[in-house]
N, C-alpha and C positions, 0 to 999 in steps of 0.2 A: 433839737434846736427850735427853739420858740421864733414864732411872728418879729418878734420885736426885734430880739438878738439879731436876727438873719437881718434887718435893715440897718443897724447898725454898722454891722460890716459892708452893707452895699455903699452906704455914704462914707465909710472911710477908706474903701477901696475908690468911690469917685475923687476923695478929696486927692487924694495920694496918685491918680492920674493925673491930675491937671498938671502938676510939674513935667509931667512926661512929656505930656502932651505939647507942652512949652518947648522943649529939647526938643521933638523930633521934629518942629519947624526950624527950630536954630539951628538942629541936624544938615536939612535941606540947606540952607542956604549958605552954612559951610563950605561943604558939599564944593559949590562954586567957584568960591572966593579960598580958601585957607584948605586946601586937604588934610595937613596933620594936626590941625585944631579940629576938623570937625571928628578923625576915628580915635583921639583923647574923650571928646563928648560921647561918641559911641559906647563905647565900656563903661562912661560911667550911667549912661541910659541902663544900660544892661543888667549890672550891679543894682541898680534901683528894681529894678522892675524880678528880680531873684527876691531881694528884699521884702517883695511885696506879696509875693507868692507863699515868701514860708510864713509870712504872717497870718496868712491867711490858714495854713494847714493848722498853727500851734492853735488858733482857737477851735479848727474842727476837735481836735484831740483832748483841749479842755472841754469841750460842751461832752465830748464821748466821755471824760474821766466822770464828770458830773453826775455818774447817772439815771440822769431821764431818759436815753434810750430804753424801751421797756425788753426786757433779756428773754429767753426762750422759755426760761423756768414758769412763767408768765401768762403764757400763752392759753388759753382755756379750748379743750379740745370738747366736742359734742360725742357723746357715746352712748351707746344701747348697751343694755345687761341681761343676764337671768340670774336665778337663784338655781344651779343644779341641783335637782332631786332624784331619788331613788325609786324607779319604779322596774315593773318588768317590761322587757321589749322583744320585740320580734326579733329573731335573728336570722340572716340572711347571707347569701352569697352570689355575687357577680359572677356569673364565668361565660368566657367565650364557647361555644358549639361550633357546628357545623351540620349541616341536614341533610340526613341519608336514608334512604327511600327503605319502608315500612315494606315493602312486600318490592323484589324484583326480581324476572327472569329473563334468561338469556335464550332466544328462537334458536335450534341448532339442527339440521337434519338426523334421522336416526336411521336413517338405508341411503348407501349409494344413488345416485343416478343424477339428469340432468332436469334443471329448470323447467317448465312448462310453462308455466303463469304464476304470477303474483298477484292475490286474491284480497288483498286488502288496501286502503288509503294509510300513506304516512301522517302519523299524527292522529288519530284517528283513536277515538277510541273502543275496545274489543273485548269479549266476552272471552270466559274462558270455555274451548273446544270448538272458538272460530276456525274457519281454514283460513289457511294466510298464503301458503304455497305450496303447487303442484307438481310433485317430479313426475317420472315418465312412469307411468308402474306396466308398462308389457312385462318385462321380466319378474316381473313379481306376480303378476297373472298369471303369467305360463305355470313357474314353481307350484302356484298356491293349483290350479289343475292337476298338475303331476300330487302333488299330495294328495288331493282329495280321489284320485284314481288308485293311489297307493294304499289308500284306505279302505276305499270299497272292497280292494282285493282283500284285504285283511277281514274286513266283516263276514266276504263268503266263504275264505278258509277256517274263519272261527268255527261257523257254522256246519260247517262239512266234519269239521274235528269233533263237533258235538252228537251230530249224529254218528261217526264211527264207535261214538264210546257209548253211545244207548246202546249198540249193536253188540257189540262183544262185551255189553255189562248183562245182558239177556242173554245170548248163549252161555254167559259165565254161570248165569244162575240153572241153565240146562246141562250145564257139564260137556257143551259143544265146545267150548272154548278154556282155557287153562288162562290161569289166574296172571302171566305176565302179560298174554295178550290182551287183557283187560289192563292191566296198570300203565302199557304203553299208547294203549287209545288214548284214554287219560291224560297222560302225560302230553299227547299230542293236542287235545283240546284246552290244554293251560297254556301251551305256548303259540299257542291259535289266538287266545284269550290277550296274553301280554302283546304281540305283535298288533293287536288289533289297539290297543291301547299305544305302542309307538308310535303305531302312521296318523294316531287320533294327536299325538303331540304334535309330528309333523303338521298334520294339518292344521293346527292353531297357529303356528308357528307361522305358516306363509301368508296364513289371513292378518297375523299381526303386522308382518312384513308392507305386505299390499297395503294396510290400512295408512300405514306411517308414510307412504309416498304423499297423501293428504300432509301436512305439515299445519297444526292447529295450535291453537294458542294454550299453555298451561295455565295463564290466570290472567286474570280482569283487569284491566288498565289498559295506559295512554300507550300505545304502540308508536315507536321512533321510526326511523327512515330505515329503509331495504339497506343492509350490506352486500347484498348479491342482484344480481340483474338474472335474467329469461336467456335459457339457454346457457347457464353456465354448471358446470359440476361442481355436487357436495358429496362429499366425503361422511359415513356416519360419525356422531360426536367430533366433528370437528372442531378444532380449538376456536374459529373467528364464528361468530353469531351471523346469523341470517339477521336479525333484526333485536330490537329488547324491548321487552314490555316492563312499564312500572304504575304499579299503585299508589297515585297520589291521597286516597283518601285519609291515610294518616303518614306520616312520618316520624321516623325518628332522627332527636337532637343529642349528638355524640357531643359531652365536656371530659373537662379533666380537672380534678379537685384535688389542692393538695392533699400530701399524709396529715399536715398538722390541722387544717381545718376539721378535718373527718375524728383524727384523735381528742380536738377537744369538745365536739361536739358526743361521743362516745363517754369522754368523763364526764361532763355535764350529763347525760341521762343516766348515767351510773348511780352519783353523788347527788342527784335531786337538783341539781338546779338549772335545770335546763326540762323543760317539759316539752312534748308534743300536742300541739293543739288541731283543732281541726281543719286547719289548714296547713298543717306539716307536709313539707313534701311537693306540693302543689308550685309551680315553672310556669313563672312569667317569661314571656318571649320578647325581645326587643329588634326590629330592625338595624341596619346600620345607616340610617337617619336618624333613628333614636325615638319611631314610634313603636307604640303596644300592639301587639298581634291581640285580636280580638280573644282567642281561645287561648283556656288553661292549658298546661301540660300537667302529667303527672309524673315522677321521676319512678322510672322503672328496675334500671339494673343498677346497681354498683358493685364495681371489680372489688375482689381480696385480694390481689397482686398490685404493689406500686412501682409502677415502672423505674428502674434503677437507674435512668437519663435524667429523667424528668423528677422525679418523687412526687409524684400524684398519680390519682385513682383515677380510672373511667367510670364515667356516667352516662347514665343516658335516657333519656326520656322518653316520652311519646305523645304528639298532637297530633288531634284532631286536623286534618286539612280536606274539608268539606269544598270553601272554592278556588281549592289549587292554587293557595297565596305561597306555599312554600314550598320550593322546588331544593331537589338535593344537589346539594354542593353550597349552597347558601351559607354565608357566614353569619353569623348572628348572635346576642348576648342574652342569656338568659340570667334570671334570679330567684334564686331556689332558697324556697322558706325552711329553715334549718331551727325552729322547736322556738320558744319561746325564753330567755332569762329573766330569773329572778331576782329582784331586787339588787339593779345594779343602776350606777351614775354614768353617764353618757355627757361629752359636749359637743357640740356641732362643730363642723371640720374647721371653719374661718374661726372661730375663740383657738385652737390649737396652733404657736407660734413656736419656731423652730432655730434653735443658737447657731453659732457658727460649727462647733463641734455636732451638732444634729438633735440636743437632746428637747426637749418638750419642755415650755412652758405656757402659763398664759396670762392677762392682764388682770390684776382683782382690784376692786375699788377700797382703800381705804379713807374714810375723809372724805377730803377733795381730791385723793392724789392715786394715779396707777399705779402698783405696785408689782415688778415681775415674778409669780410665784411657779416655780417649778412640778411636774407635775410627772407623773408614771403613768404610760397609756397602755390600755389593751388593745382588746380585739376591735374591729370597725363594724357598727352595725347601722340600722335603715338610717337610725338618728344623730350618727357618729359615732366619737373614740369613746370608747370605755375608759373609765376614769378610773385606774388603784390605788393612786396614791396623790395626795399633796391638795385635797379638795376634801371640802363636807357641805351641807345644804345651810350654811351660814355664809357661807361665801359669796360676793358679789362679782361674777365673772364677766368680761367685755367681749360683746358679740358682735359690736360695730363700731368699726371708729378708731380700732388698734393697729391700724397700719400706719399712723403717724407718730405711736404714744412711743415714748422713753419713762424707762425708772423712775419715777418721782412725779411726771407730767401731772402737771392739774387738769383737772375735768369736769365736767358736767353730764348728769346722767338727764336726757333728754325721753328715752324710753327701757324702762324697766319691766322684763317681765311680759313683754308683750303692750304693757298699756304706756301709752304716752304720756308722760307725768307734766310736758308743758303744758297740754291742757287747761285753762282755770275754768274748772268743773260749778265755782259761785256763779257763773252767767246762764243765760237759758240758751247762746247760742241757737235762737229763732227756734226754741222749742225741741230740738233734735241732738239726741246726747251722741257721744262719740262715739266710733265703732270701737269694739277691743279688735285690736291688732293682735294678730297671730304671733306666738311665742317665737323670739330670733333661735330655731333651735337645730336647723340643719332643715333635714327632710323631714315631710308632715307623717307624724307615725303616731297613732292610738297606743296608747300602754294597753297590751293582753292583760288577762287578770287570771292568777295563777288560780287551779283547782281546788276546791276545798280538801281537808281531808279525811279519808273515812271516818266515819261515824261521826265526825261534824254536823 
């Protein structure tokens, strides 16, 4: 509705009060003087003033038939584009871990007896073949005595056995002595021999014993808090730990990957089109704030069994942890570089718009107009969907700006391709050209460049 119209109706909605205005003084003074003359005036005020009302809609509805209201179709939306191309790209994988300690052992007594001392700080950390704790070794003294006395005897009965058989080996050869009394000297020095060798077991056996009432550390690391206090009894191999020592210097990062990741990754280095690069393999680490852990990982194990709950593989990596930033039990997100593909179309994840029924489309510019073209996606990689079907590198796809577009919407491509085409590049713009703006293409990812091939 124009300036002019809209006063039009203001002065002929004034003119068309002023009778009113007339009445509802005549009203009032009715009112006083005449009650059923003045509520005949009433109704016909009333009726007037309906009258005036719908005159006033029938012209909103003419100026609406007219129209100058400008319609939706109309409307000019600003958007970014690219031109998807076909290169190779990194492939990769998100997966949740968890961090579990690279080296751990559990303190556990290995002879009976009671507590004496606790020889180390909790927390602390210990070499391996530290003492940690003391049991009482009397008894294992005593034993380890009694062996080495059991021994001794064995050593001077060997010896006496040896010389009985020089003796009746020399009368044997004088014909003083008969040949079984020779064989049973003998016989008695071999088992002079073996016995002497028993009590020599015995006695390693009670030095081991004694030794183990020391209770020393089996490996290097951060020793945790006492499970036992001074003066309590341990049991050998008892199931609860004295204490647990763990190796922070590296750890490992337990994932789980599904079957189909791993299967298409497997046909892809089959069929050529998935190469390893030299960064293959290679576990970025993520907090769960969403920083980078300084160090790489390298992915170590992967299971040939998928678990039949889940249908995914274990994995698992191993980092370096120099200043003890990752402690096990930590939850964490890692991304594992999974080979490189070949000459494939990708769009970044905001171009991919989703029907009611869920299937993939996205905006293409024809003209002036968006147009919705339906599309087939793959796999997800650094730089988005993979693109099968319903796209080619003629295409002009919207990367910004397509959360207001409808079918048909007119538009304006304001930056294409990265460079901003409002620009007018005729000016010097105080001598300083524009920057080129980075491609709208998802995450910043370098295209790999596949291998040449032999004899290339």
């Amino acid at each position: 509705m124009t300036k002019h119209r809209l006063g039009q109706q203001q002065a002929a909605i004034f003119s068309a009060a002023l009778p009113l205005k007339a009445g509802l003084a005549q009203l009032r003074r009715g009112l006083r003087a005449r009650p059923q003359h003045a509520l005949r005036l009433s109704i016909a005020l009333s009726l007037g003033l309906s009258l005036l009302l719908s005159g006033c809609q029938l012209e909103e509805q003419k100026e609406a038939a007219s129209g100058k209201t400008p319609s939706l179709a109309e409307v000019v939306y600003d958007i970014s584009t690219i031109h998807p191309e076909f290169k190779n790209r990194e492939r990769s994988f998100n997966l949740s871990g968890r961090i579990s300690a690279y080296t751990r052992a559990d303190v556990r007594p290995q002879v009976d007896g009671i507590i004496l001392n606790r020889l180390f700080e909790e927390g602390a950390e210990v070499q391996e073949g530290t003492p940690l704790y003391q049991i009482d070794p009397a008894l294992f003294q005593a034993e380890l005595e009694h062996a080495q006395a059991s021994y001794d005897r064995a050593v001077v009965q060997r010896k006496m056995a040896y010389k009985d058989y020089e003796r009746f080996a020399l009368l044997y050869k004088r014909r003083s002595a008969s040949e079984k009394e020779r064989d049973d000297a003998l016989l008695a020095y071999e088992l002079a021999q073996a016995d002497e060798k028993l009590y020599q077991a015995a006695l390693t056996s009670a030095q081991i014993s004694l030794d183990y009432t020391t209770v020393r550390a089996p490996i290097s690391g951060i020793i945790g808090s006492s499970k036992i206090t001074r003066g309590a009894l341990v049991t050998a191999n008892q199931s609860d730990p004295l204490a647990t020592i763990i190796d922070l210097d590296k750890v490992y990062v337990d994932m789980e990957q599904s079957s189909l990741q791993w299967r298409k990754l497997r046909e892809g280095l089959l069929d050529g089109s998935i190469y390893l690069s030299e960064r293959a393999y290679d576990v970025s680490l993520y907090f769960e704030d969403g920083s980078l852990y300084s160090h790489l990982g390298v992915l170590s194990l992967s299971e040939v069994i998928v678990d039949e709950q889940s249908g995914s593989l274990a994995v698992r990596a191993i980092f370096d942890n120099p200043d003890h930033l990752l402690l096990p039990g930590m939850a964490v997100t890692c991304k594992v570089n999974g080979g490189v593909a070949q000459n494939i179309m990708t769009l970044p994840p905001q171009a991919v718009m989703r029907d009611p029924k869920g299937n993939a489309y996205v905006y293409t510019v024809q003209g002036e107009r968006a147009v919705q073209t339906p599309v087939t996606l793959g796999e997800l990689y650094n730089d988005g969907w993979r693109v099968l079907n319903g796209l080619d590198s003629s295409f002009e796809v919207v990367v910004s700006g397509s959360g207001s577009l409808r079918h048909g919407s007119k538009v304006r491509v304001v930056n294409r391709d990265g460079v901003d085409i409002t620009l007018d590049s005729s000016k010097p713009n105080n001598g300083v050209s524009a920057p080129s703006l980075p491609a709208a293409s998802g995450l910043n990812q370098s295209a790999a460049v596949a291998p040449s091939a032999p004899g290339s």
